[in-house]
Each structure stands twice: as structure tokens, then as C-alpha cells.
N, C-alpha and C positions, 0 to 999 in steps of 0.2 A: 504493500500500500504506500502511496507515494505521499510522504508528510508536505502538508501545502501552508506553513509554518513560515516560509525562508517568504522575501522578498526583491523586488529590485526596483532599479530605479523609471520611473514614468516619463520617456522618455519626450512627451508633446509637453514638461512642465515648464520648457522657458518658450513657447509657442502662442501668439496672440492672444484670444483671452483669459485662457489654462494657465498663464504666467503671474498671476495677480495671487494664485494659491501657492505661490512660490514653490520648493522644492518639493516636487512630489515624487509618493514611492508605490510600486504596486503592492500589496499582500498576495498570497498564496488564495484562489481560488479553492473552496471547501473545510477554511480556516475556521469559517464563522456559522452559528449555526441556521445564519439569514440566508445560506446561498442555497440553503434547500429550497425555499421561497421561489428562488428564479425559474422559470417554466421552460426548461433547456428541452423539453418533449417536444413539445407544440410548436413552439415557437423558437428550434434551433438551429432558423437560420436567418442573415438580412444585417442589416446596420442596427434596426431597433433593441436585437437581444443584444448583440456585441456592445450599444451604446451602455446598454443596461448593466451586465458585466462590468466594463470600468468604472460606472459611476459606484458602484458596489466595494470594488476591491482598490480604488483610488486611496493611497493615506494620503490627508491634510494635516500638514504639520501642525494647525490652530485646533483640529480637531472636528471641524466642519464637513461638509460635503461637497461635492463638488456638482454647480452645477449641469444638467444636462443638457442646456443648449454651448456651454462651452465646448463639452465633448463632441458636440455635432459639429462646430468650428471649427475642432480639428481637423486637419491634411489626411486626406483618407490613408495616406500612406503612412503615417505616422500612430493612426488607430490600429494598423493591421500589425504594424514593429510591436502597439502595447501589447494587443492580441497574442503575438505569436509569444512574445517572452511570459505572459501569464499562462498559454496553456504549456509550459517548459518549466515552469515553477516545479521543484520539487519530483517531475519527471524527467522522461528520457526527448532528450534535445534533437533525436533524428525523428524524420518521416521517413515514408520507401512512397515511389509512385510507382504503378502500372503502367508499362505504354507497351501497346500495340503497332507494328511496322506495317503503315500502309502499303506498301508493295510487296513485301514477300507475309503479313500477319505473324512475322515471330514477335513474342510476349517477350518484356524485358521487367525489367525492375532497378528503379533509380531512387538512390538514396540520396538525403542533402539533412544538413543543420538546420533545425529551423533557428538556431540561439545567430548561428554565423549570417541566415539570411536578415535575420532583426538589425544586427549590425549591418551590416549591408546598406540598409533602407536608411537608418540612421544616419550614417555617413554620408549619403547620397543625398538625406533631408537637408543637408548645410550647405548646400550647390546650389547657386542662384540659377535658374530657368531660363536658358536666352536662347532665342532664338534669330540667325540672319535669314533673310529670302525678300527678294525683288528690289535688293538695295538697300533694306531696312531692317534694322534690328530692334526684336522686341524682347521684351520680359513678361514673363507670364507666372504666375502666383499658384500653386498646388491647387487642386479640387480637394472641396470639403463635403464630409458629409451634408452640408446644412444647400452646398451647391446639387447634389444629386438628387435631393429630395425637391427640391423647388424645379430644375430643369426635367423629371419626373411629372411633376404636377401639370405643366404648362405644356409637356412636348416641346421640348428644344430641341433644335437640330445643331449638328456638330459647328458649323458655323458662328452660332449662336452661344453658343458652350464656349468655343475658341475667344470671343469677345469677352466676354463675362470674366477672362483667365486674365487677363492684357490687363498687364498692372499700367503700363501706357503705350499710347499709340499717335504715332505721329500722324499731322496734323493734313499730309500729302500720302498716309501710308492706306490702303484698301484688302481690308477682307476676305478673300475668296476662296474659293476651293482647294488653289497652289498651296495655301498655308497650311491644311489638315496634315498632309503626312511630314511637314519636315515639326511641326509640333507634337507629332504622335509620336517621331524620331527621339524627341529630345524626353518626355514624358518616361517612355519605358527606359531611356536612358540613367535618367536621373530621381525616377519614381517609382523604380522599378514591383515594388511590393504590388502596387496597383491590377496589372495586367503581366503578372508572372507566370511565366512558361517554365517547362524543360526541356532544352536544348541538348540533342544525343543522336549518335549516328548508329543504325542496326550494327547489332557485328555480325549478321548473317550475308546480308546485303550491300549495306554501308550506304542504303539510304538516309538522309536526315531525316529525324523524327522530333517535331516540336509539341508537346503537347503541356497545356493552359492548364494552371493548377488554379483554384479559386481560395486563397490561402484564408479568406475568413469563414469558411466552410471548412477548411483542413483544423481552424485552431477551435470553430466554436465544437465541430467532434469531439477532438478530443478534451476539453472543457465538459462538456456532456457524459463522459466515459469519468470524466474523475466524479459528476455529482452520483451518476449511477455506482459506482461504485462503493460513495459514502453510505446511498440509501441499500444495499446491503449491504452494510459495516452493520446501520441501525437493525435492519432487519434480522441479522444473527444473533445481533447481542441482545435483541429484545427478547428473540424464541427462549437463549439458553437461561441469561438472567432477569430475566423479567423488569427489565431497565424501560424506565418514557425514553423519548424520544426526545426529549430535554435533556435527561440525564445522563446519556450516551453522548450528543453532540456537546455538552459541556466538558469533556473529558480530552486531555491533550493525546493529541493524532498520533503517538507512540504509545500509550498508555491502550486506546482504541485498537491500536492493531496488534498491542500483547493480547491482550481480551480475546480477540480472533485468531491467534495462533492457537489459543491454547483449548479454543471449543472445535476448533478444529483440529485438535489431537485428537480429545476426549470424544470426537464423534465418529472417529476412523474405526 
């Protein structure tokens, strides 16, 4: 059982409005006995649950909460870094992906960090966005969650999206369709968390084989796998010892998983 006890640090805390709660840290996901609360069944997948998640496991050093429309503020790419290091909290830091070889169909299996992809994003969050095309060079600002939900609402189109990012635009500069791919260029570049693939060549064939991981799907699973797992922690301990469900999650996550070794002796 993986104790979710340890911490690290929040990495959107010195980022637009998230910055006024000054230094923040994440807690361990399944530390508290509120995160049974969260409805990781139903609703375990989307920006809603994951907003939901941080705002849960966010420490304020005043002691406060953090709001959630700060957390929608954030750079989606800097909510998917918090993601990925809370569901690594206390467990194991690799994923494996499945890819399949469109030309010849041999199955492969790719491993990666999700701790070393967190950094990754991190570091690539401190790189200003610029973009040159038609003479002109622009700056363009991260998409946030609070920009997905709103060009969601209205039906934007990429153009539209494009503008909305232009932190400025010169005064002779125009718009148009030429600009999508050298900003899509620059985005996966430097934003990479966002629209993250795996890049691999068959060793059958030595086709390239790219295939799109949806990393806030990959971390809220496994976030999911640690609550299910708490809720039989409770459900063992309540059969053997007749323990609430209070007084099981009140109980420190080493203490909790001796209790479980040892009715799982006594039941073999």
C-alpha cells in the first residue's frame, strides 16, 4: 500500500493568481479522510474532477484554501505537471503504454517517468512562447483551463483561440490560417504536457509509430486506483475489527497497512 503521507512542491505557486497563496505544496492524495468524498467513479475524468483534486490536496501555508477559479487560471500544462506528481506521490513514478504498429500491427510496450515528464513541463513552463511568421513576431501566453471552458461554451475556432493567446499583436500584423501550424509548432514544443504523444519506431518494421497519451486520464486512473484501494483498506478492516469508517481513516497509513498484513495472514 502506497503511504500518501510525503509531499511536494505545487508547482503553478508563483503563476498568476495561485501566486498570492504564496508557497505552495501538494499533500499525498488518500492522506485525509475527505478524499473519500471525491466521486473519482463517476466523474473520473475532465478538468472538473482534476480541478477538484488540487483544490483538495493544495497546502496553504496561512492555512486557507485555495480558490477554484485560481486553479482554472492555471496553464493547463502546469495543472497536468501538478497532476502527474500527485498521482506519483508515494507510488511508483513509471507508466508503460500500449502501441500498436500501423503497418505490420506488432504490439509494443513503452515505458517513461511520469516524475521526469512533470519536470519536463516544468522547465519548458519558464520559456517564453514566441512565435516569427510573415515578418512578424508574436508572443503568445499558455491556454488555461478557464480559456477551454469558455472557447467550449461559444464554439471557437482555432483562429479564434490563436487570438485570444496573443499576448500582442502588431498593429500591420493579420490573423490567418499560415499562423495555426507554426503556433501549434511552438505549443507542443514548449507545452509539451498538453498534447503529449509517444514517439517510437516498430522494431519489426521500423515504421514510426506516434501514439497520443491523454496524461490527465493517465494520472486521474491512477488517483482512482489509490482511492479504491483505501476503500478496501476500510472494507477489510471493518469485516475483521469491527472498526467505523472514521476510525480506520483516522489511523496513520502505516499503522493501516500493518492492520492489513496481518488479517491477511490470519485469513490465509
Amino acid at each position: 500500500m502506497a503511504d500518501p503521507t510525503g509531499r511536494t512542491r505545487f508547482p503553478g505557486s508563483g503563476t498568476g493568481s495561485v501566486a498570492r497563496y504564496g508557497a505552495l505544496e501538494l499533500r499525498g492524495f488518500g492522506g485525509e479522510p475527505s478524499d473519500l468524498d471525491l466521486d473519482l467513479e463517476t466523474r473520473a475524468r475532465g478538468a472538473d474532477t482534476a480541478i477538484e483534486l488540487l483544490a483538495a490536496c493544495a497546502c496553504v501555508p496561512s492555512g486557507g484554501r485555495i480558490d477554484a477559479a485560481d486553479l482554472w487560471a492555471l496553464p493547463i500544462g502546469l495543472r497536468l505537471e501538478a497532476l502527474l506528481r500527485l498521482a506519483v506521490l508515494g507510488g511508483d513514478p513509471r507508466a508503460q503504454v500500449t502501441q500498436r504498429c500501423d503497418a505490420c500491427q506488432e504490439v509494443m510496450e513503452s515505458e517513461f517517468s511520469l516524475l521526469e515528464l512533470a519536470e519536463v513541463g516544468a522547465a519548458r513552463a519558464a520559456i517564453p512562447i514566441e512565435i516569427r511568421h510573415a515578418g512578424h513576431r508574436l508572443r503568445l501566453r499558455r491556454p488555461t483551463g478557464a480559456d477551454v471552458r469558455r472557447w467550449s461554451e461559444v464554439g471557437a475556432d482555432e483562429l479564434t483561440m490563436l487570438a485570444d493567446l496573443c499576448e500582442s499583436l502588431p498593429a500591420d500584423a493579420r490573423l490567418d490560417a499560415s499562423w495555426l501550424a507554426v503556433a501549434d509548432d511552438a505549443m507542443n514544443e514548449l507545452d509539451p504536457l498538453v498534447d503529449f504523444s509517444i514517439a517510437t519506431t516498430c522494431p519489426e518494421c521500423e515504421t514510426p509509430c506516434d501514439t497520443p497519451v491523454d496524461l490527465e486520464v493517465l494520472a486521474l486512473g491512477r488517483l482512482r486506483a489509490m482511492q479504491r484501494g483505501l476503500l478496501d483498506t476500510v472494507h477489510r478492516l471493518a469485516l475483521a475489527y469491527h472498526w467505523t469508517e472514521a476510525e480506520i481513516l483516522g489511523l496513520p497509513p502505516w499503522r493501516r497497512a500493518r492492520y492489513v498484513e496481518l488479517v491477511e495472514r490470519a485469513w490465509r
